[in-house]
C-alpha positions as CSV (number, residue, x, y, z in Angstrom):
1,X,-1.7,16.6,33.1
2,X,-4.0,15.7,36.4
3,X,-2.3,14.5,39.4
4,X,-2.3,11.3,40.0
5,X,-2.0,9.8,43.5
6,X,0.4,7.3,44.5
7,X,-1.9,4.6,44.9
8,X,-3.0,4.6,41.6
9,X,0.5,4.9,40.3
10,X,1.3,1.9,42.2
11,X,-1.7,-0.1,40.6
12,X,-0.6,1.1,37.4
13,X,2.7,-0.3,37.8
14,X,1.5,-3.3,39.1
15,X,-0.5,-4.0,36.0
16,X,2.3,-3.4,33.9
17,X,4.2,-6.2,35.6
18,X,1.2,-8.8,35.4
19,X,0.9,-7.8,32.4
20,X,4.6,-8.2,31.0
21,X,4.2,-11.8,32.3
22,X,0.9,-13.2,31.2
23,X,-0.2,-10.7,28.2
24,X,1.5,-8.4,26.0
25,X,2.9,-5.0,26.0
26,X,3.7,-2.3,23.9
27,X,6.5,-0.1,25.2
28,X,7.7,3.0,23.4
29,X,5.9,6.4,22.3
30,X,5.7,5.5,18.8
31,X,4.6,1.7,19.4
32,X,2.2,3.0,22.0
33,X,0.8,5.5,19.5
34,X,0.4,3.3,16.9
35,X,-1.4,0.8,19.3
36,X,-3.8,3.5,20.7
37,X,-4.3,4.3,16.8
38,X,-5.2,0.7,15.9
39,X,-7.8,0.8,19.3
40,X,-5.8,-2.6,20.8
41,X,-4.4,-0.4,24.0
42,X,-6.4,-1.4,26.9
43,X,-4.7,0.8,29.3
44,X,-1.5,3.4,28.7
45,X,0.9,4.6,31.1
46,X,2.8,7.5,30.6
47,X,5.3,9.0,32.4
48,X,5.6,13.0,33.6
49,X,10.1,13.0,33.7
50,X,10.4,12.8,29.8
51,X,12.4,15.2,28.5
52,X,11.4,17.4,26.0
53,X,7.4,16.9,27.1
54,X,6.3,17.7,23.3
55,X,7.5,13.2,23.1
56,X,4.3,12.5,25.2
57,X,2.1,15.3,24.7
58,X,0.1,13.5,22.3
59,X,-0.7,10.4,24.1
60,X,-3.1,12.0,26.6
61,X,-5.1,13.6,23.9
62,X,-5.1,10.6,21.8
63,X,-6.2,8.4,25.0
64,X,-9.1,10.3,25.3
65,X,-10.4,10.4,22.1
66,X,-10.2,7.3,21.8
67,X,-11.6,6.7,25.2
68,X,-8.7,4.7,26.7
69,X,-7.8,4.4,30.7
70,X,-4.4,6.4,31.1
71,X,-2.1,7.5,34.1
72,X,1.0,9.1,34.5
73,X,3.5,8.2,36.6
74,X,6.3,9.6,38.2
75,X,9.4,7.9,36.7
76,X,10.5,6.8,33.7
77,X,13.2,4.3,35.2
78,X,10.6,3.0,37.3
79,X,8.0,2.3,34.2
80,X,10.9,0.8,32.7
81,X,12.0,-1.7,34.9
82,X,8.0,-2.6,35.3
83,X,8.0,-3.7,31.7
84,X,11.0,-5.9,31.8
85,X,12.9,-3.2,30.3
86,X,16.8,-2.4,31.4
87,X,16.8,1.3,30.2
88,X,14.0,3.2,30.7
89,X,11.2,3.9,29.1
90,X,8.3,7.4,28.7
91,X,5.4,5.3,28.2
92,X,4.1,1.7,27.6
93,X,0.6,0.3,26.4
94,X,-0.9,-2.8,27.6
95,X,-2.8,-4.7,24.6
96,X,-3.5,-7.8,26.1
97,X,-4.3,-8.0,29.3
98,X,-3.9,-11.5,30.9
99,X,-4.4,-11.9,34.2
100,X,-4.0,-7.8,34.9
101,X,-7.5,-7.6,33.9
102,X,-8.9,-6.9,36.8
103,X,-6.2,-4.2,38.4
104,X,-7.1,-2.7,35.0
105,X,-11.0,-2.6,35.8
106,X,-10.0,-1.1,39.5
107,X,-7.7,1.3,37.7
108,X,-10.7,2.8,35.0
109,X,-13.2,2.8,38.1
110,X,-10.6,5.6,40.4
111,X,-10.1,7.1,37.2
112,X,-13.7,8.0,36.5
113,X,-14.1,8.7,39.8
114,X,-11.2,11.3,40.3
């Protein structure tokens, strides 16, 4: 998995948030799978600390296929609490964007950059 730099992280997470307040999420491997799957993930994050790695694996290749923005991030706990979520959490999907749109848009322009 590319390295991602902290900046982006931190736009990644912020997204999250706006997200979990004025669109909708998806949080979960198999919930984010199944959203990547029905092409309704606009942007996935993913977390590197999961433990065994073979949980995420799939996401990144499935992400590309199916030609959808997504970043890792450091910390689990971190992506949990971004999503409104007590415990934490190895990756979440944002299907409706809301007002995160256009952290989103800045997010897909670094990536194709980097």
């Amino acid at each position: 998995m590319a390295e991602v730099s902290k900046e982006l992280q931190d736009k990644a997470y912020e997204a999250v948030e706006i997200a979990r307040k004025t669109g909708k999420l998806k949080k979960g491997t198999n919930e984010v799978t199944k959203a990547i799957e029905k092409g309704n993930a606009k942007l996935v994050v993913v977390a590197d600390d999961v433990n065994p790695a073979e949980v995420i694996m799939h996401l990144s290749v499935l992400c590309e296929e199916k030609q959808v923005p997504c970043v890792n991030v450091k910390s689990r706990s971190d992506l949990g609490a971004a999503a409104g979520l007590q415990v934490a959490t190895a990756s979440v999907a944002i299907t409706q964007e809301g007002e995160s749109a256009e952290v989103i848009k800045e997010i897909k322009t670094q990536l194709k950059s980097s």
